[in-house]
Every structure is written in structure tokens, then in C-alpha cells.
C-alpha positions as CSV (number, residue, x, y, z in Angstrom):
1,X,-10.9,-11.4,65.2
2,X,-10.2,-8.5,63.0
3,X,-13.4,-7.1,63.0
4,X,-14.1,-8.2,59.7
5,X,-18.0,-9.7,59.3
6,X,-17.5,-13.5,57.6
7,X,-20.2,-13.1,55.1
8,X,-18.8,-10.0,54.0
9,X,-15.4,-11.5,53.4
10,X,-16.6,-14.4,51.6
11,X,-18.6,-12.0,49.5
12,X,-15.3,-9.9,48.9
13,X,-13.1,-12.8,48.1
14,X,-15.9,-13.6,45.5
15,X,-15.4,-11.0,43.9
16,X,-11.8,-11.1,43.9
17,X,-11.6,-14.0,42.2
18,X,-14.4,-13.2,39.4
19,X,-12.1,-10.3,38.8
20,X,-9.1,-12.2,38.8
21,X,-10.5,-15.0,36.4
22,X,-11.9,-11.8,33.9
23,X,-8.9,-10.8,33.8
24,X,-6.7,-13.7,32.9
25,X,-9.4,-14.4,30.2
26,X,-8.9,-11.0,28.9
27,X,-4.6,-11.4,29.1
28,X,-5.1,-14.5,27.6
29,X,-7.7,-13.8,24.4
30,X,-5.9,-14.3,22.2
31,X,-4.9,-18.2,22.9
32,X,-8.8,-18.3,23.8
33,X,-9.6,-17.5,20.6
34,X,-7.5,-20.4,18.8
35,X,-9.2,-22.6,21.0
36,X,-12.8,-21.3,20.2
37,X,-12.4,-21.2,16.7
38,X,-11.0,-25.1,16.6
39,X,-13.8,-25.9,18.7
40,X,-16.4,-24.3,16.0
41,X,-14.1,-25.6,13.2
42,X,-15.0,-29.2,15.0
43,X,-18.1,-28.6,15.2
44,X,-18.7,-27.3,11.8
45,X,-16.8,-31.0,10.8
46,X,-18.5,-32.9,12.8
47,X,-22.1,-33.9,11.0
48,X,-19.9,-35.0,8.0
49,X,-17.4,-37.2,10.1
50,X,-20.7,-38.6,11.6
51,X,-21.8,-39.2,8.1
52,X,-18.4,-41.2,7.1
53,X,-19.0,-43.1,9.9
54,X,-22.6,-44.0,8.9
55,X,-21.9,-44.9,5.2
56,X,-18.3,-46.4,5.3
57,X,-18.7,-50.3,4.2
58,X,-17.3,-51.4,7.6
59,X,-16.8,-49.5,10.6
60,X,-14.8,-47.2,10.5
61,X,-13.0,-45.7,13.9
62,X,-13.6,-42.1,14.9
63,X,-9.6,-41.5,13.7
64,X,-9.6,-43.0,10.3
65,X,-13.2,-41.3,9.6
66,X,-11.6,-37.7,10.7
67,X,-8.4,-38.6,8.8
68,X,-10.4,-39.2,5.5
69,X,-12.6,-36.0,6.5
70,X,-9.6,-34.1,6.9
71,X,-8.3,-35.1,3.3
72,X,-11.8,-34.4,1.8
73,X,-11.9,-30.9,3.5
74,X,-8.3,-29.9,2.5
75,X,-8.7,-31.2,-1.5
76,X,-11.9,-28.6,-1.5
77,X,-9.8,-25.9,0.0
78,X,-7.6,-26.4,-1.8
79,X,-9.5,-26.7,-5.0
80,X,-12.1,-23.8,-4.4
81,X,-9.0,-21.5,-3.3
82,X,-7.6,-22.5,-7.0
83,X,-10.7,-21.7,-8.7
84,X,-12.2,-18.7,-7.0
85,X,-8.8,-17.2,-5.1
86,X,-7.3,-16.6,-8.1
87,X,-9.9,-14.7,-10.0
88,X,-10.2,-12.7,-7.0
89,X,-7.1,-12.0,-6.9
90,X,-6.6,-10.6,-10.3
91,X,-9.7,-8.7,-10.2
92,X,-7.8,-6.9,-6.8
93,X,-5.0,-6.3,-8.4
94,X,-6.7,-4.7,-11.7
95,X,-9.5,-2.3,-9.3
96,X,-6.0,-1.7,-7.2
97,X,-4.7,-0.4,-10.7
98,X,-7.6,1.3,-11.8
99,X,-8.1,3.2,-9.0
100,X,-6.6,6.1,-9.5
101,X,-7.9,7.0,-13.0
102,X,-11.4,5.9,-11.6
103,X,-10.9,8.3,-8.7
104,X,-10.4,10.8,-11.6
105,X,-13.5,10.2,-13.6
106,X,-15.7,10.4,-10.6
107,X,-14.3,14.0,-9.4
108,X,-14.9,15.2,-13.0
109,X,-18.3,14.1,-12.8
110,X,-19.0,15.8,-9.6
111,X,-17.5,19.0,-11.3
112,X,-19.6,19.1,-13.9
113,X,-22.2,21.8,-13.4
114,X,-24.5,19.4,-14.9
115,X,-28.1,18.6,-12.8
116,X,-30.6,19.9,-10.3
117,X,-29.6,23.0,-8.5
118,X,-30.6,21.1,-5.3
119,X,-27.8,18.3,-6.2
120,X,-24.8,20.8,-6.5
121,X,-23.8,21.3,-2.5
122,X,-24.5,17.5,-2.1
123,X,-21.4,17.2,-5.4
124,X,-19.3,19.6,-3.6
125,X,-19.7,18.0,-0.3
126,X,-19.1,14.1,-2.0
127,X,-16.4,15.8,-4.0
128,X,-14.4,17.4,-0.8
129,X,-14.6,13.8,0.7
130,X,-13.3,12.1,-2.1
131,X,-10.7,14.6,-2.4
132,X,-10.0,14.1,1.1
133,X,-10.2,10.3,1.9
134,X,-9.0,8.6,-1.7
135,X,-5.1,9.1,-1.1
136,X,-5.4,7.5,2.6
137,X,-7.7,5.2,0.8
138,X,-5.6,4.2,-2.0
139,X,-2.2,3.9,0.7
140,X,-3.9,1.7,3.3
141,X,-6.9,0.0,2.0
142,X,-6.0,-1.5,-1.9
143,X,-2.6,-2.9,-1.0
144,X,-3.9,-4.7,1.7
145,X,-7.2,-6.1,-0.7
146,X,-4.6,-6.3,-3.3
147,X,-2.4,-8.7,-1.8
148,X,-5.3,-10.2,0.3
149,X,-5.2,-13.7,-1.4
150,X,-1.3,-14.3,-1.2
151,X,-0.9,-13.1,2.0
152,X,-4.1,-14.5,4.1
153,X,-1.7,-15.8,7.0
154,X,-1.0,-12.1,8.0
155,X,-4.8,-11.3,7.9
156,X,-5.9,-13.7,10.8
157,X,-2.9,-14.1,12.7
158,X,0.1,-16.2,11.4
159,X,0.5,-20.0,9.7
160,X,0.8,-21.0,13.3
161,X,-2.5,-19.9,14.3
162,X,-3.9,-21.2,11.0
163,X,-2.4,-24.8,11.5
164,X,-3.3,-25.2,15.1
165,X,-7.3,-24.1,14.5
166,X,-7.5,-28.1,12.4
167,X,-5.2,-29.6,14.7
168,X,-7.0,-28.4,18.2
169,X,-10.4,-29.7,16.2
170,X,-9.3,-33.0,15.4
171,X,-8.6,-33.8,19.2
172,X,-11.8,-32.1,20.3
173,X,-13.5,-34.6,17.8
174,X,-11.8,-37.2,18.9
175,X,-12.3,-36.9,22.4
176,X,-15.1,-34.7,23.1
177,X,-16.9,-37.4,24.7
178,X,-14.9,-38.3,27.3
179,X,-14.1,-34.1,28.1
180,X,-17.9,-33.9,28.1
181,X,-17.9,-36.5,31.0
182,X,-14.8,-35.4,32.6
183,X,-16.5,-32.0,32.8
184,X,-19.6,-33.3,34.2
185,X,-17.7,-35.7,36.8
186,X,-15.8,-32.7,38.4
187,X,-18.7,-31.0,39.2
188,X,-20.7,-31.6,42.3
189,X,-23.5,-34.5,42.1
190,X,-26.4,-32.4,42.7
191,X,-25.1,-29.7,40.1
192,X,-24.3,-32.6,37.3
193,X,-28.1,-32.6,35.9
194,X,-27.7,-28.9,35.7
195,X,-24.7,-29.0,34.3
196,X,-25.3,-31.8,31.4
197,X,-28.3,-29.6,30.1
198,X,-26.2,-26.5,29.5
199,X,-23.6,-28.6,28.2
200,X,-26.7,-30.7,25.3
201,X,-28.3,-27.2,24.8
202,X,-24.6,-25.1,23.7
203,X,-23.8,-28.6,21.9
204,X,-27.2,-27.6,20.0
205,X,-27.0,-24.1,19.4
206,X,-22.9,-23.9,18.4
207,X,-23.3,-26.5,16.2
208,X,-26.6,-24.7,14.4
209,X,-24.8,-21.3,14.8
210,X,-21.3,-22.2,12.6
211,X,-23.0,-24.5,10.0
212,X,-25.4,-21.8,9.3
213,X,-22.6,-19.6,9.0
214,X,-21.0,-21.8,6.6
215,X,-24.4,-22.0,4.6
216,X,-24.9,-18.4,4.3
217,X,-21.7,-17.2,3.2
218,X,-22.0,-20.1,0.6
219,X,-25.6,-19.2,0.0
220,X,-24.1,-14.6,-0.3
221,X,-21.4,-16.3,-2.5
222,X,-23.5,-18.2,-5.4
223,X,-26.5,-15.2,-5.0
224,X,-24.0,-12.8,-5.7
225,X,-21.7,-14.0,-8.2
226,X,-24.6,-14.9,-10.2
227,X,-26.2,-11.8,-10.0
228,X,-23.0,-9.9,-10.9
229,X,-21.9,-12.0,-13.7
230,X,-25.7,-11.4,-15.2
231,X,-25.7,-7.9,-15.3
232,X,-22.2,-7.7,-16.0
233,X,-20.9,-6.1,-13.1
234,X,-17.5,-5.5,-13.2
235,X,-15.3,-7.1,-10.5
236,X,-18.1,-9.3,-9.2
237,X,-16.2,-12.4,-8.0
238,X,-13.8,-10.1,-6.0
239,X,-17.3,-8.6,-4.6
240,X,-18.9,-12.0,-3.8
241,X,-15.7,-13.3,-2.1
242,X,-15.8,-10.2,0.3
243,X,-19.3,-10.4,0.7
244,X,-19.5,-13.9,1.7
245,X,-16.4,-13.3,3.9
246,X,-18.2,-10.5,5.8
247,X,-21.1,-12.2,6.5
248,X,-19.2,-14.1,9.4
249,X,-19.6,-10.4,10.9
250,X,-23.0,-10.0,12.9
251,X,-24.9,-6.9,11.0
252,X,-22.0,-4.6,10.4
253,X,-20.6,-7.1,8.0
254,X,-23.1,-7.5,5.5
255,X,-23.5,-3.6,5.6
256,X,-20.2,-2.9,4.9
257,X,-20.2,-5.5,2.4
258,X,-23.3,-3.6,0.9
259,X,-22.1,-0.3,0.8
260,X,-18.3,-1.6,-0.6
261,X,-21.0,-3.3,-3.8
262,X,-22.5,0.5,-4.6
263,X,-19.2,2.3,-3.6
264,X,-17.8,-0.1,-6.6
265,X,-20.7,0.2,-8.9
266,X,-20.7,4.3,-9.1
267,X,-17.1,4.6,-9.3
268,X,-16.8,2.4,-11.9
269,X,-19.6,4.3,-14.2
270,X,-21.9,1.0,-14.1
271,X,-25.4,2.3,-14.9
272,X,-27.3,-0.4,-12.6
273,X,-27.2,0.8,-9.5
274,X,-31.0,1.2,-8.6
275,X,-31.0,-2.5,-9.9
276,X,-27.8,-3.5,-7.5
277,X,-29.8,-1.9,-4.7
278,X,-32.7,-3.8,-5.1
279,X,-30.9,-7.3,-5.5
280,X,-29.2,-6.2,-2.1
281,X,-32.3,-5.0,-0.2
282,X,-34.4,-8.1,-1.5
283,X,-31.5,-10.9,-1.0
284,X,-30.9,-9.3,2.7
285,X,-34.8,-9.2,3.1
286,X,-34.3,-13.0,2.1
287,X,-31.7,-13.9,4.2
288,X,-33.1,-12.3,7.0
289,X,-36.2,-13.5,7.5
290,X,-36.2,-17.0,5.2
291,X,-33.1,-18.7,5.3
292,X,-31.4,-17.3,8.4
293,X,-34.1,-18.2,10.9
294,X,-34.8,-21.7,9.2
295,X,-31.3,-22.6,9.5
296,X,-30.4,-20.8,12.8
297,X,-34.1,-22.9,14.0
298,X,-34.6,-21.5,17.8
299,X,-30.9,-22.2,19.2
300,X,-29.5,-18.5,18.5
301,X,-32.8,-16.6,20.5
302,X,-31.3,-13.1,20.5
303,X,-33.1,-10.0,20.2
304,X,-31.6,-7.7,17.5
305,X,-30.6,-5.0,19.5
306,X,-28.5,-7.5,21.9
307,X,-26.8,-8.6,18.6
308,X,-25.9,-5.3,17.7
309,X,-24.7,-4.2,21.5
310,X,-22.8,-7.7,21.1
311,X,-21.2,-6.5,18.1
312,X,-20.2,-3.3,18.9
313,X,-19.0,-4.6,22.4
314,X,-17.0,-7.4,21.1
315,X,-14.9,-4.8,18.7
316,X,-14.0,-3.1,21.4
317,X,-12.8,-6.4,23.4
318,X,-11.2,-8.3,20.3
319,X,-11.6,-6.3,17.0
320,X,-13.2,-8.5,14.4
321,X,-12.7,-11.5,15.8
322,X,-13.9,-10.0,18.6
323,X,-17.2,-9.1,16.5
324,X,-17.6,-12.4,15.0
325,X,-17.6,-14.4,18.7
326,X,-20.4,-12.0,20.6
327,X,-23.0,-13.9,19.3
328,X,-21.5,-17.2,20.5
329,X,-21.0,-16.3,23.3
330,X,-24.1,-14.4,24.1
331,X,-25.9,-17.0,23.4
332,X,-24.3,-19.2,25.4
333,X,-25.0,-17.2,28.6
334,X,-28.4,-16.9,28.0
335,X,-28.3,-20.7,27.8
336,X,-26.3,-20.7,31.2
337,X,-28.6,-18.1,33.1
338,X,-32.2,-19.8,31.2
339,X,-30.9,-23.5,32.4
340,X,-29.4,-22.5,36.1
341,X,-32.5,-20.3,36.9
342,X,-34.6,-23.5,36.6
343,X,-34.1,-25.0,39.5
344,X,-34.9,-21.9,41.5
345,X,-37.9,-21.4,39.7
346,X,-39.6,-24.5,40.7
347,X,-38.3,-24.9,44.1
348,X,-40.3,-21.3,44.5
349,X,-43.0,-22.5,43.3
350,X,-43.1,-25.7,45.5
């Protein structure tokens, strides 16, 4: 009637509403991302509520099992956040206080005419950055690492955010089931096959993506701290902490966390540093290609550059968290796009 082609509106209100639902998911991220991270923190909970069930003398409801999981989890928090927080904390607050007088020592090594000839612009050109970036370093960086234990509500949000991650998890344990198959009901009968695969196959790969995670972190933790406290290296359980903290950051955390180790290690005149490169280069070497992929199995099937373009994309989006969801969710879509093009494939080939 007004000249307007049918197919071509339906194709245009399409797209009106992909746009429209991009963009409420992008004014609303930050409510997403609670729920995401209770959904991994559910799933990261769930083998061992599945084991309480198994070995509890009689059965046990789903509830009471996540109620005694719950009380487990918090007494280890609670316990390892006694034991490790607090030595990393001190160790902040004494590199926080040593800073400046290490700052010193490095510049009047640098000065020192001492060395190769060859070396001497690449000392003035270290010493002019020093110079330049350790009073904006000192200001805005070792406060913030100095304080990072008591005040580790205003790094990921508020206690708000913090309480509601457990809370959100307990219900999606509780009654993931029955969303499953409410999901699965409101979708039409001849997309409900379809739709249960995707659903099995992101069950799979979440669950292998956050418990490996977990593991690794653990695993950069205990490598590290061991290491440093053989060779003596001086703030190592402050080192450790971060490093095992970074490594839920796809590539660019363990780098950082790498270069924060040697930064640490020359300012601080310890005399290992070859040997604190090679621990680095041969437990990443490790990680990468023996314990990562046998824990990750085939459910996180990404090509490293797509991890890095995830990375760097999901900064941009959402900052770290941001950084720490683009696998995720990558890998969820290529689950999505493998499982839906299926169907097409074989009806082409019939």
C-alpha cells in the first residue's frame, strides 16, 4: 500500500530489532555480568555439590548439599584469604615503601658510565623513562596494590556485587534443571533438538572453561611461590598472588604478570634474573601446551589469534571483565553457529 516491498520490511524490522536487543545488552552489561559470573561461579561449584550428593550417608537434597558446599567453600576463603592475604598484603605495603629509595638505586645504576659503549643510549633512554613514569607510577599504581587486600570490594564492583555473584549461583544450582527445560519448552518443537545440543555442548565447554581456570591460577600460584621462595626472591608471595590473579586474563594477563615478575626482580638488585626468565618461559611453555589443553580437553576450540582479537575486543566493550568473558563467549557462538549449521548441512546434502 505504501509502496514498501514485504520482504524488504520484514528484512528491515530484523534488523531493527537485532540492533535494539545489542543495544539493551550493551546498556545493561553490567547487570549481565553479575549474572554470568554466578552462572560460572555455579558451575565452577557444581562437580563438588554433585560429589556431596554421591558420598553423603543418606540422600541428601540438592539444598542441604549446596548449603554444606557453601559452608565448605566460605571456611577455605576464608582461611586461604587469612593465610596468603595477609602476607601479601604486608609484602605491598613494604615494596609500596620501598619504592622510592629503589627507584633511586636503579637511576644511579643507569648513571654510572660503567659497561659496553653500545649499552649507554639504551641507560639513557631506560633512565629518561624511569624518570618520567615512576612519580605517576608511585601516585596511581602502589596505593591501589598497597591497599589491594583490604579494599577488594572497590576492585570488582561493590559488596553488593560480591554477595549477589553466590546468591544468583545457588538458585542456578538449584534450579537449572527445570530453566534448562523451560528454555527448551518455549522454543518451537522442530527447533527443540537443536536447541538441547547447544544447550549439552555450552554445559560442557563452561563448565571445562572455569574449572580450568580455577586449576591454573592454583597450579601459577604453588609454581610460583615455590620458585620464589627457593631462590629467595624478594616479595614472591605478593608476585604469585598477582600472577595467579592475572591468569583469569586471556594472554595479556599472564604477560603482564611476567613482565611485573622481572620489573620487580631488577629494581630490587636481585641477581637471578636470566634464571627468573627461564622459570617463566619454561612454566608458560608448560602451561601452554601440557596442562592447559589437557584440562581445557576440546571444549574451548579457538584459534589463538581469535583469542587475542577476543581479548583486545572485549577491553574495549567491558575493560577487564570485559577481557576475561571474550573467551566465554566466543566460544559459545562457535558452538551456536557449528550446532545450527547442521541441519542445513545435511538437508543439502540429501
Amino acid at each position: 500500500m505504501l509502496g514498501i516491498e514485504p520482504r524488504a520490511a520484514r528484512a528491515g524490522w530484523t534488523v531493527f530489532l537485532v540492533a535494539l536487543l545489542l543495544a539493551v545488552l550493551y546498556l545493561t552489561r553490567a547487570v549481565l555480568l553479575v549474572f554470568v559470573l554466578a552462572v560460572l561461579f555455579a558451575y565452577l561449584i557444581s562437580p563438588v555439590v554433585d560429589l556431596v550428593q554421591r558420598l553423603a550417608p543418606r540422600r541428601l537434597s540438592r539444598t542441604w548439599s549446596l548449603a554444606l558446599v557453601y559452608t565448605l567453600l566460605i571456611t577455605a576463603l576464608v582461611t586461604a584469604g587469612t593465610l596468603v592475604g595477609n602476607r601479601a598484603a604486608r609484602e605491598a605495603s613494604a615494596f609500596a615503601e620501598r619504592f622510592p629509595a629503589l627507584v633511586n638505586q636503579v637511576e644511579a645504576s643507569l648513571e654510572s658510565p660503567s659497561g659496553p659503549a653500545w649499552l649507554q643510549p639504551v641507560k639513557h633512554y631506560a633512565l629518561g623513562q624511569i624518570r618520567e613514569r615512576a612519580q605517576d607510577f608511585g601516585q596511581a599504581v602502589l596505593p591501589l596494590v598497597q591497599r589491594a587486600t583490604s579494599r577488594l570490594a572497590s576492585l570488582v564492583g561493590s559488596v553488593i556485587t560480591i554477595v549477589l555473584i553466590p546468591i544468583l549461583g545457588f538458585f542456578f544450582l538449584k534450579d537449572g534443571s527445570e530453566l534448562k527445560q523451560s528454555l527448551i519448552r518455549a522454543a518451537p518443537e522442530e527447533r527443540r533438538p537443536v536447541i538441547e545440543a547447544i544447550l549439552a555442548d555450552v554445559h560442557v565447554t563452561l563448565g571445562q572453561f572455569i574449572r580450568a581456570l580455577v586449576i591454573l591460577a592454583a597450579a601459577t600460584f604453588a609454581f610460583y611461590s615455590l620458585f620464589f621462595l627457593v631462590i629467595g626472591m624478594p616479595y614472591g608471595v605478593l608476585l604469585a598472588t598477582v600472577a595467579a590473579a592475572l591468569e583469569f586474563i586471556p594472554v595479556f594477563g599472564p604477560l603482564t604478570a611476567s613482565v611485573l615478575v622481572i620489573i620487580v626482580a631488577l629494581f630490587t638488585g636481585f641477581g637471578h634474573v636470566l634464571l627468573i626468565i627461564g622459570f617463566l618461559a619454561g612454566y608458560r611453555l608448560f602451561q601452554d601446551y601440557i596442562l592447559s589443553p589437557h584440562l581445557m580437553s576440546s571444549g574451548v576450540a579457538l584459534h589463538p589469534l581469535l583469542v587475542i582479537f577476543g581479548a583486545l575486543a572485549g577491553e574495549e566493550i567491558g575493560g577487564i571483565p570485559g577481557m576475561f568473558l571474550a573467551i566465554p563467549v566466543m566460544a559459545t557462538l562457535r558452538i551456536v553457529y557449528v550446532r545450527a549449521s547442521r541441519p542445513r548441512a545435511a538437508a543439502a546434502n540429501e
